[in-house]
C-alpha positions in Angstrom: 0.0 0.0 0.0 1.1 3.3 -0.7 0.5 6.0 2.7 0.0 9.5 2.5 0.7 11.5 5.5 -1.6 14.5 5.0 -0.8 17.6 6.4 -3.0 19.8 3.4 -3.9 19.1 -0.1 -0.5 20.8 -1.3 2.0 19.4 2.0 2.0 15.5 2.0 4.4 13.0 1.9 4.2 9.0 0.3 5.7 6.3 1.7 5.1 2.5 0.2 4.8 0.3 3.1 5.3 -3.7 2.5 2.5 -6.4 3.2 2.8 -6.9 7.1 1.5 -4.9 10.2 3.1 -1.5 11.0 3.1 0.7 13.9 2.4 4.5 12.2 2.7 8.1 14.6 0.6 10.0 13.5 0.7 13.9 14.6 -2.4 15.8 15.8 -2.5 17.7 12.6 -2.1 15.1 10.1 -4.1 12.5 8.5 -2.8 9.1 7.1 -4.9 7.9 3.5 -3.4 4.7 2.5 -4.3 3.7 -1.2 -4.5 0.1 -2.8 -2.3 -0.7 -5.7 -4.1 0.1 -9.0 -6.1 2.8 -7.3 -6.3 6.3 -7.5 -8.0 9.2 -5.3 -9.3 12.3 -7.4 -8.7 15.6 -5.3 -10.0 19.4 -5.9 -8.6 22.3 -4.6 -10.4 23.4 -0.9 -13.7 25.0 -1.5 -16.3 26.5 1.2 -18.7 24.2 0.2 -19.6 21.4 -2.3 -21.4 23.6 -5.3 -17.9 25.8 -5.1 -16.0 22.6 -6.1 -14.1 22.9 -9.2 -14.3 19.0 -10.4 -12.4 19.9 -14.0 -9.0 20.5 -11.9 -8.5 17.7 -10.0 -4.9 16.1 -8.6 -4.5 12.4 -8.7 -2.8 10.9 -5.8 -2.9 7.2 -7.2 -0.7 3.8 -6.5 0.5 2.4 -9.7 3.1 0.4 -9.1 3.3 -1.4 -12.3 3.6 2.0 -14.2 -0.2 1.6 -15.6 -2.9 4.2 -15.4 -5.0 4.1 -12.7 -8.1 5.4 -14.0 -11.3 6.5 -11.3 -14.7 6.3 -12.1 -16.4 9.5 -11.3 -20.1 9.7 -9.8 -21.5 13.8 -10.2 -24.3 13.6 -7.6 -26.8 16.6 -9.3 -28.8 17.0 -5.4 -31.9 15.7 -7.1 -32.2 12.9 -9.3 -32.4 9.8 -7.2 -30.9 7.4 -10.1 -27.7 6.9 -9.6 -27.3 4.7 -12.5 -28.2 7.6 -15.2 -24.9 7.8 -17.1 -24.6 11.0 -17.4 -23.2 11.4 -13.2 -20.6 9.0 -14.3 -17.0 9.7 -16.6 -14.0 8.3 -16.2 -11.0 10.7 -15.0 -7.5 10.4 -14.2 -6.2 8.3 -17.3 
């Protein structure tokens, strides 16, 4: 797995951690995100709320240890529909 120890969305540092069981410090300010090989997380820049989020500029942190893409399937929730299966909320991003 690869760990992120998150301080903001621009101050971060990776480390790839073998199988096995660690013990990880973690500081009061920080969050750890740990990602699966082959997987990537999509990330906007802060916003004050959800409607302000800019979703066309998005950072990949992904996991691709075998040098492939890591492509992310996309749900846009539009706040009404109910059908989630609509294709238009999904693309595919990060390729």
């Amino acid at each position: 797995m690869k760990m992120l120890r998150l301080r903001s969305v621009s101050d971060y540092d990776e480390e790839v951690l073998p199988a096995g069981r660690h013990y990880l410090p973690c500081e009061l300010g920080e969050v750890l995100l740990f990602i699966r090989p082959g997987h990537t997380v999509p990330v906007a820049q802060p916003a004050a709320n959800t409607a302000q989020l800019d979703d066309t500029a998005l950072t990949f942190w992904r996991f691709a240890p075998d040098g492939l893409p890591a492509p992310y399937r996309m749900y846009t929730d539009d706040g009404v529909t109910t059908d989630h299966n609509r294709p238009e909320h999904w693309r595919i991003v990060g390729q």
